[in-house]
C-alpha positions in Angstrom: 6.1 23.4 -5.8 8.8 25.4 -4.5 10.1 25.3 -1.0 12.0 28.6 0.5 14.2 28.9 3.8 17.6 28.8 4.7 20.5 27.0 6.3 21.2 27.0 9.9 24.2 26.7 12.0 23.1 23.6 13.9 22.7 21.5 10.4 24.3 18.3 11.1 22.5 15.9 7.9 23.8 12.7 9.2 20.4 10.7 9.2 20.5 8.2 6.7 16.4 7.6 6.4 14.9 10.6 6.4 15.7 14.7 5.4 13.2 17.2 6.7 12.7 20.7 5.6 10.9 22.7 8.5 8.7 25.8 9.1 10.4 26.5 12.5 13.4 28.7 13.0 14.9 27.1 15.3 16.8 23.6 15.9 18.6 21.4 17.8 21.7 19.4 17.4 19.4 16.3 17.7 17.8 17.1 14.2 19.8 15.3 12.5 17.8 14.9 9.5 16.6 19.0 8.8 18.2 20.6 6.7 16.8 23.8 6.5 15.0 26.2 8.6 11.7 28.8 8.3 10.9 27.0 5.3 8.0 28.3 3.3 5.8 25.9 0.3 4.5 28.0 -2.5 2.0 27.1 -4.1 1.0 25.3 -0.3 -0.6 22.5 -2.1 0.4 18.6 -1.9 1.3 16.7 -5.2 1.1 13.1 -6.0 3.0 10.5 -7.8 6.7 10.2 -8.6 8.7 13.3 -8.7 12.0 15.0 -8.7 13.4 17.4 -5.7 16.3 19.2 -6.3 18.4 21.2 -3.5 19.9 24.4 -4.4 22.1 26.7 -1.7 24.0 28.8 -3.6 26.4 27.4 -6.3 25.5 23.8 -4.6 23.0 21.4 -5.5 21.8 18.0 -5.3 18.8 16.0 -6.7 17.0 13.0 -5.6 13.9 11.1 -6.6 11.0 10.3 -4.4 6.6 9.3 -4.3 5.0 12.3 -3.3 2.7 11.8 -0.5 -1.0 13.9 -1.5 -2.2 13.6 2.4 0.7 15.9 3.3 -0.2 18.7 5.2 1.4 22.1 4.2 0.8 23.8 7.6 3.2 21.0 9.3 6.9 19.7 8.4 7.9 18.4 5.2 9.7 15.2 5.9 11.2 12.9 2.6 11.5 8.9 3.6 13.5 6.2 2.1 10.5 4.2 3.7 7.2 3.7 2.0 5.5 4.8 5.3 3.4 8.1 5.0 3.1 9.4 8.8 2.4 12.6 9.4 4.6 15.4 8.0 5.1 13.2 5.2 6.1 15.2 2.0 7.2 11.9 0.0 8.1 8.7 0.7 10.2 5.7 -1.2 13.3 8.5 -1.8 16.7 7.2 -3.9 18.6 9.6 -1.1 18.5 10.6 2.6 20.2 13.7 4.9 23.4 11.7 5.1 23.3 11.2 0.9 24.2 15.2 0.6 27.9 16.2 -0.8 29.6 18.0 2.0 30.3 21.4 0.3 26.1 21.8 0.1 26.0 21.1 3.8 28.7 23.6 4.5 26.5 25.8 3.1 23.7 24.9 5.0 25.4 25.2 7.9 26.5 28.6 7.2 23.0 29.8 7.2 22.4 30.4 3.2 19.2 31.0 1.6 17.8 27.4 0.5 15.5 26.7 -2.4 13.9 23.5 -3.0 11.7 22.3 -6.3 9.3 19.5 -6.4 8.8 18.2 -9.3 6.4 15.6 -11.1 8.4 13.1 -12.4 7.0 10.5 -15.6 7.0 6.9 -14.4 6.9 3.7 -16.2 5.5 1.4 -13.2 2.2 1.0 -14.0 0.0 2.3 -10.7 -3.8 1.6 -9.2 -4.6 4.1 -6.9 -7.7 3.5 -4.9 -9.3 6.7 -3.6 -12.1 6.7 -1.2 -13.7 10.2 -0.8 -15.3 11.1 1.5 -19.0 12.9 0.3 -18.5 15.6 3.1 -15.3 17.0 2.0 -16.0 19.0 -1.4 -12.6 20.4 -1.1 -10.5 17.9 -1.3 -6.6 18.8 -1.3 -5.2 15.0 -1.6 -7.9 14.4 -4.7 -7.1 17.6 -6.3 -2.7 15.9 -6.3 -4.3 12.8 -6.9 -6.3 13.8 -10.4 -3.5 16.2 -11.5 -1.0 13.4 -11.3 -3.7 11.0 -13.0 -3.2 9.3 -16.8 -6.6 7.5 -16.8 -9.7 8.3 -14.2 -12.3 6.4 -13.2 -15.1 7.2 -10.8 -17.7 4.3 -9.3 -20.6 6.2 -8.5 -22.8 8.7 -9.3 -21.0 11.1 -6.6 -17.6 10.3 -7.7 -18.4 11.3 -11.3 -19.4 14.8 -10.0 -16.4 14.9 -7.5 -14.3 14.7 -10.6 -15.8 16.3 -13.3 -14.1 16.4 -16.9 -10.9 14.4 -16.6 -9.6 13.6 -20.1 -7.3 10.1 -20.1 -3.8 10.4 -21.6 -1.1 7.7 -22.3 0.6 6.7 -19.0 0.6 4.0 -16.3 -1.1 5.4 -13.1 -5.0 5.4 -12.7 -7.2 6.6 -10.4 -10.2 4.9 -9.0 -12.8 7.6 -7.3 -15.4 5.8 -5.3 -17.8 7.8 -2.7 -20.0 4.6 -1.5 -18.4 1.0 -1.3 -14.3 0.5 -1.3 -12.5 1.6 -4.6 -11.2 -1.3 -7.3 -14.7 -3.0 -8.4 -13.5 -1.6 -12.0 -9.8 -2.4 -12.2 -9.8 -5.9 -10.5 -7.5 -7.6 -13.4 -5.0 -4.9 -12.6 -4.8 -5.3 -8.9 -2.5 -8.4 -9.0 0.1 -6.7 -11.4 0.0 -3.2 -10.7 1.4 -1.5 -8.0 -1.6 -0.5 -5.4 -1.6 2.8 -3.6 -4.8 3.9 -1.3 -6.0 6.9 -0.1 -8.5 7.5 2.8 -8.6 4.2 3.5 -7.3 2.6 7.1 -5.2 -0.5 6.3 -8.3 -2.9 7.1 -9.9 -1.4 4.3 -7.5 -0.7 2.2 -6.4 -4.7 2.0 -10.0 -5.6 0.9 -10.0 -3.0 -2.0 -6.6 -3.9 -3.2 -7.6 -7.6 -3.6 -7.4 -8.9 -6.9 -10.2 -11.1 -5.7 -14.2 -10.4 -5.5 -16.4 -12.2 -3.0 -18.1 -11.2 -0.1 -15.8 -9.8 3.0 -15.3 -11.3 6.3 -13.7 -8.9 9.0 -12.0 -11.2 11.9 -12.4 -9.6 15.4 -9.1 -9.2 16.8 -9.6 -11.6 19.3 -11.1 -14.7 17.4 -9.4 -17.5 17.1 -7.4 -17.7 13.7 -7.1 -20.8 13.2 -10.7 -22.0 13.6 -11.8 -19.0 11.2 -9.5 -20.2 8.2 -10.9 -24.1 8.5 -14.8 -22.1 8.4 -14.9 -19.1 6.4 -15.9 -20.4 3.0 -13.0 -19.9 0.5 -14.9 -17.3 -1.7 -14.8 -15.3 0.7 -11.8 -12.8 0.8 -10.6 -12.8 4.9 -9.2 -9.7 6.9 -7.5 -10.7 9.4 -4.8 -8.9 11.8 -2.1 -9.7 13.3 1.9 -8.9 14.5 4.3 -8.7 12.1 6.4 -11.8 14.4 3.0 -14.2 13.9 2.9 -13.0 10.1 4.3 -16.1 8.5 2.6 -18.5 11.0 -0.6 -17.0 10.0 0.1 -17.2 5.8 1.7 -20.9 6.3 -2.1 -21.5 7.8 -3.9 -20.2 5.3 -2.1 -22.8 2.7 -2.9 -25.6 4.8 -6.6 -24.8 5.5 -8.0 -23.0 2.4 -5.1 -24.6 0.3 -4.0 -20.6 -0.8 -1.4 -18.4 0.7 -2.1 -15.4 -2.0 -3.4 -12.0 -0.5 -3.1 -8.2 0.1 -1.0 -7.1 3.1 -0.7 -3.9 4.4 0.1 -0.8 8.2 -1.1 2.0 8.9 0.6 4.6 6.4 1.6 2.2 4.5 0.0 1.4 1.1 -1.2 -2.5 0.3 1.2 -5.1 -1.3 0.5 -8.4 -2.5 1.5 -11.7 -0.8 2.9 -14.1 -3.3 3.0 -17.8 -3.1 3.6 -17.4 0.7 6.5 -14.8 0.7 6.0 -11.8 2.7 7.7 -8.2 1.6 9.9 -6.8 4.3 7.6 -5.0 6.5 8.6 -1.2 7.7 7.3 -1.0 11.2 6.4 -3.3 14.2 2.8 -2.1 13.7 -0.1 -4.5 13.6 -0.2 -6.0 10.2 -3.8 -6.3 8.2 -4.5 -9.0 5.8 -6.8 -9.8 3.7 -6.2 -13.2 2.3 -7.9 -14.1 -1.6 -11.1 -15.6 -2.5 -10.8 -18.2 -4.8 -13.4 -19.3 -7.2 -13.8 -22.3 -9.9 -13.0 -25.9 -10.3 -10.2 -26.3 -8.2 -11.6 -23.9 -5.3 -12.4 -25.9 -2.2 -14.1 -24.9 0.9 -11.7 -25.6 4.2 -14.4 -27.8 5.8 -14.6 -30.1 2.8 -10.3 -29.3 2.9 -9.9 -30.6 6.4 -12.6 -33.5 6.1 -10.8 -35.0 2.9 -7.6 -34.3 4.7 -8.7 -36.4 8.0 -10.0 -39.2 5.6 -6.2 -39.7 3.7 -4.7 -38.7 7.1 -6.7 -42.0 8.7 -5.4 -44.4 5.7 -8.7 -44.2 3.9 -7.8 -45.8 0.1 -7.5 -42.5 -2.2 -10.6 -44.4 -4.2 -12.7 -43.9 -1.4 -11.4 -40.5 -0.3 -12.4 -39.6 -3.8 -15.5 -40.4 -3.6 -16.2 -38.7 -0.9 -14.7 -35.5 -2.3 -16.9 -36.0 -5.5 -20.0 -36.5 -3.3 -19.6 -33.5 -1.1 -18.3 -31.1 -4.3 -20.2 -33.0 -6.8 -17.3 -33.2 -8.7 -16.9 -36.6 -11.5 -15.2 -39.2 -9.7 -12.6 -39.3 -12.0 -11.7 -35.3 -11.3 -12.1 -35.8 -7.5 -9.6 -38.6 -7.9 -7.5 -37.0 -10.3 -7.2 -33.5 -8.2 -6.4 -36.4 -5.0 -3.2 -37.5 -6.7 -2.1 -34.2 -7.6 -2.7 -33.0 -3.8 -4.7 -30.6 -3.1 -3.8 -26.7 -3.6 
């Protein structure tokens, strides 16, 4: 994609998050990220994936690297973030470089009001990629699916409607997949690559998009907002996966409760504009924004999965000075579990 305008007087590029490239004609001295003016995108088309934007204005030039952002709207500004956040006006997001990155003699330039030219470019990858695309049935035309399949290595669709929304898509070497689905959430068929791969949704709000992103299966329990957390981790049974929501300040209160009452602190977290990323072993990834924070904490399944009923019961029984014998057998009659494993898993504390 190419990006055509020019410099303007009023150029300042001191903002260190962001640069912004802008269809009006006019600024202020308070945009301090734009860096150029009456800005025009041919072919007017988002892309997706990792690519390359390089700046030329005149003999100057500077390139950075960036995600492009395939919900961008060509009719409004096209911003570039450091941040992973894609709010509206988004162009591309996770960028190397922001406004205040550019060498001065290019923004002499720009200030002097010189024809700018700006190339987007896809850009290979190694980090393999899961993107989890729910289309919507109504929408034939779909401008973020058309970026989304172009920037593609392997496709695959989930339903019958999917598989026509697609049509012919032949797979080549390369780390980033696509997963169509019209119906239910995306990532039924790519759940062993959920807890590796890096996750990005489309079409999805965030309390969505942290149930398709789990690299768990189960049934889904959405938490109204105004339940009471605590008493919903000791009830929900642990194979189910759990949305909750909640600040970003309560955030680590909420994930240290999950370990003690369903004995697991693993799970999807994710904002609005922002794409899903896993919690591991209780540690939390830096979050963006103040926004509300969704979660959706793992299912577990198989020998060592406990309810958080049987959890807290077992719990109250070695918390009272029951003999671990007994408390064993307790375990082993409510799980019906061998003795000797109940007591075995006992010693080793449950986790």
């Amino acid at each position: 994609m190419r990006l055509t305008g020019r410099g303007h007087e009023l150029v300042r590029a001191t903002h260190a998050k962001t640069l912004e490239f802008t269809p009006d004609t006019e600024i202020t001295a308070r945009a301090t990220c734009v860096l150029a003016v009456g800005v025009d995108a041919r072919p007017a088309a988002p892309l997706a994936g990792p690519v390359r934007i390089t700046i030329t204005v005149g003999s100057e030039s500077f390139t950075l690297h960036a995600r492009a952002n395939p919900s961008w709207d060509p009719r409004g500004p096209m911003v570039v973030r450091r941040s992973p956040l894609r709010l509206p006006g988004t162009l591309a997001t996770h960028a190397d470089a922001a406004a205040s990155d550019l060498p001065r003699p290019l923004i002499a330039a720009l200030r002097a009001g010189e024809p700018v030219e700006v190339l987007v470019e896809p850009e290979p990858s190694n980090e393999p990629t899961v993107v989890l695309f729910a289309a919507d049935p109504d929408r034939p035309d779909d401008a973020a699916l058309r970026a989304e399949l172009d920037a593609a290595d392997t496709v695959l669709a989930e339903d019958p409607e999917a598989v026509r929304r697609i049509g012919r898509h032949d797979a080549r070497p390369g780390p980033r997949t696509l997963v169509v689905a019209t119906r239910d959430l995306p990532g039924r068929t790519v759940v062993a690559e959920l807890a590796e791969a890096a996750i990005e949704t489309v079409g999805l709000p965030a309390r969505l998009a942290v149930a398709a992103a789990s690299p768990s299966r189960g049934p889904v329990t959405f938490v109204p907002d105004d339940a009471d957390a605590r008493a919903v981790l000791r009830s929900v049974p642990i194979a189910h996966r759990l949305v909750l929501s909640t600040s970003p300040d309560r955030l680590p209160a909420l994930v240290a409760l999950a370990k003690e009452h369903r004995g697991t602190a693993g799970g999807v977290l994710a904002q609005e504009h922002l794409s899903p990323t896993r919690i591991r072993d209780g540690v939390v990834a830096e979050l963006p924004s103040q926004d509300t924070v969704h979660v959706c904490l793992d299912a577990r399944a198989g020998e060592s999965a406990l309810d958080p009923a049987v959890r807290a019961a077992i719990a109250g029984l070695v918390a009272d000075g029951v003999p671990t014998k007994t408390a064993a057998r307790a375990l082993a009659e409510l799980t019906g579990w061998p003795r000797r494993r109940a007591y075995e898993f006992l010693l080793d504390g449950p986790g």
